[in-house]
C-alpha positions in Angstrom: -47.2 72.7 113.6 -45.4 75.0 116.4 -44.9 78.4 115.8 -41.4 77.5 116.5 -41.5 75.0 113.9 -43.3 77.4 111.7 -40.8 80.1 111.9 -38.0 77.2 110.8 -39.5 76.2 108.0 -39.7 79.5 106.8 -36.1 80.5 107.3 -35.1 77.6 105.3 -37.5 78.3 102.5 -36.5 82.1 102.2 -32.9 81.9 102.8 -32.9 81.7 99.3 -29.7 79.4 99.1 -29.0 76.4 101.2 -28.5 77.4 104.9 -26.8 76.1 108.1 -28.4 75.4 111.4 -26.6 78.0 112.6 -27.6 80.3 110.1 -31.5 79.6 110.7 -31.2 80.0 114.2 -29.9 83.9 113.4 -33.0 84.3 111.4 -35.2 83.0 114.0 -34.1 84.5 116.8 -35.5 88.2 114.6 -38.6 86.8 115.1 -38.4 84.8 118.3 -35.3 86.1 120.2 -35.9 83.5 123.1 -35.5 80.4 120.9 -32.4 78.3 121.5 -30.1 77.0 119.3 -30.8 73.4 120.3 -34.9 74.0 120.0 -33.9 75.0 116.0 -31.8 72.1 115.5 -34.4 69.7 116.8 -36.6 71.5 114.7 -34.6 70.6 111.8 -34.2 67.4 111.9 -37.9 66.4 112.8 -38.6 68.2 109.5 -35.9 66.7 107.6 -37.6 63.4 109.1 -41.0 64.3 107.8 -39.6 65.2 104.6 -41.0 68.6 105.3 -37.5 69.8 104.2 -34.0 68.2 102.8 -31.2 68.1 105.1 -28.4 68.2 103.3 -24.8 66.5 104.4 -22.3 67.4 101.9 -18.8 66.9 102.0 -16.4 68.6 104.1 -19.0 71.4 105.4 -21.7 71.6 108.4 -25.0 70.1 107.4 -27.4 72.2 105.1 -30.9 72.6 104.8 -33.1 73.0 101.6 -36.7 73.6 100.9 -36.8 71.6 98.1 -37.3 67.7 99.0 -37.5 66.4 95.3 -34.1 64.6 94.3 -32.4 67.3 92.8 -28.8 67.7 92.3 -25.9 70.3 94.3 -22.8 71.4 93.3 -20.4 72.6 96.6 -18.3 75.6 96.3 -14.3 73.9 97.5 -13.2 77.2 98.2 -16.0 78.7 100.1 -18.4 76.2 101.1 -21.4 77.5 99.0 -23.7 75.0 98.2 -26.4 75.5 95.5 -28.8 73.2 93.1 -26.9 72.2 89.8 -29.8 71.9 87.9 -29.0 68.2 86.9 -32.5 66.9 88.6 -32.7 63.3 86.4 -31.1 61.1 88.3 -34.3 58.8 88.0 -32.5 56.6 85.7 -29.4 56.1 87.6 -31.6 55.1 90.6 -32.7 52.2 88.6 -29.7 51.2 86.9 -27.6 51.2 90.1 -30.2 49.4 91.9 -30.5 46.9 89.1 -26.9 46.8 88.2 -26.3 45.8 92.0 -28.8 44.1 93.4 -30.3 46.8 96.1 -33.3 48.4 96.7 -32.5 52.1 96.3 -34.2 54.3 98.4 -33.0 57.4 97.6 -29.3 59.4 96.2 -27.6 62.3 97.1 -25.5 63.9 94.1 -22.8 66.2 94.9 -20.8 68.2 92.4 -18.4 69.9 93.6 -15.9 72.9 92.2 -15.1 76.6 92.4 -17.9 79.0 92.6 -17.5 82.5 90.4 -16.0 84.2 92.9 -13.5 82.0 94.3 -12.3 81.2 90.5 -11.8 84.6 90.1 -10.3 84.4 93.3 -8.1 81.7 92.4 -6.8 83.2 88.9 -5.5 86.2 90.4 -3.5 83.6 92.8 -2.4 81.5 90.2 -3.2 78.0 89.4 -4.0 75.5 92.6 -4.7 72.2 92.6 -7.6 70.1 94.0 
């Protein structure tokens, strides 16, 4: 593993949330200000090919990364983008009966929740009801 590499795993594993390429590349570049953008995103998706890391591509937003490859759950923040784990991490079960119920071989799932954050409901009370 390239120090390069090195340094991008570890931004994604102490970003503490779900991060953007973009937002890996600022941490980085602390470390290693001469890295470019492209080297991270590279970097990124080798790992995410490895399944050294999860890339995650949720709805409506840029892709995200997590440190956590098992197949754990995310719920998406509509109002602000924020993207977190749900907790809901058996989905085991659903596997099998979808690929049973239709005939494929399933290979993997992506689950996405998706809502308002705490903030952004709080947000959204003092503007009045919206809809979705």
């Amino acid at each position: 593993m390239t120090r390069q590499r090195q340094l991008v795993l570890e931004a994604v594993s102490k970003a503490g949330r779900h991060p953007t390429a973009d937002e890996v590349y600022a941490r980085v570049r602390r470390r290693l200000p001469h890295i470019s953008l492209g080297t991270v995103y590279r970097n990124l998706e080798v790992m995410a090919a490895q399944g050294l890391i999860q890339k995650l591509e949720v709805g409506g937003t840029q892709k995200r990364y997590d440190a956590l490859t098992d197949g754990h759950c995310h719920v998406r923040c509509l109002g602000c983008g924020r993207v977190e784990d749900a907790g809901a991490d058996r989905v085991g079960d659903v596997e099998a009966k979808a690929a049973e119920a239709a005939g494929y071989e399933v290979t993997g799932h992506r689950v996405e929740f998706i809502g308002y954050c705490p903030r952004c409901r709080k947000r959204r009370g003092a503007a009045g009801p919206q809809t979705v």
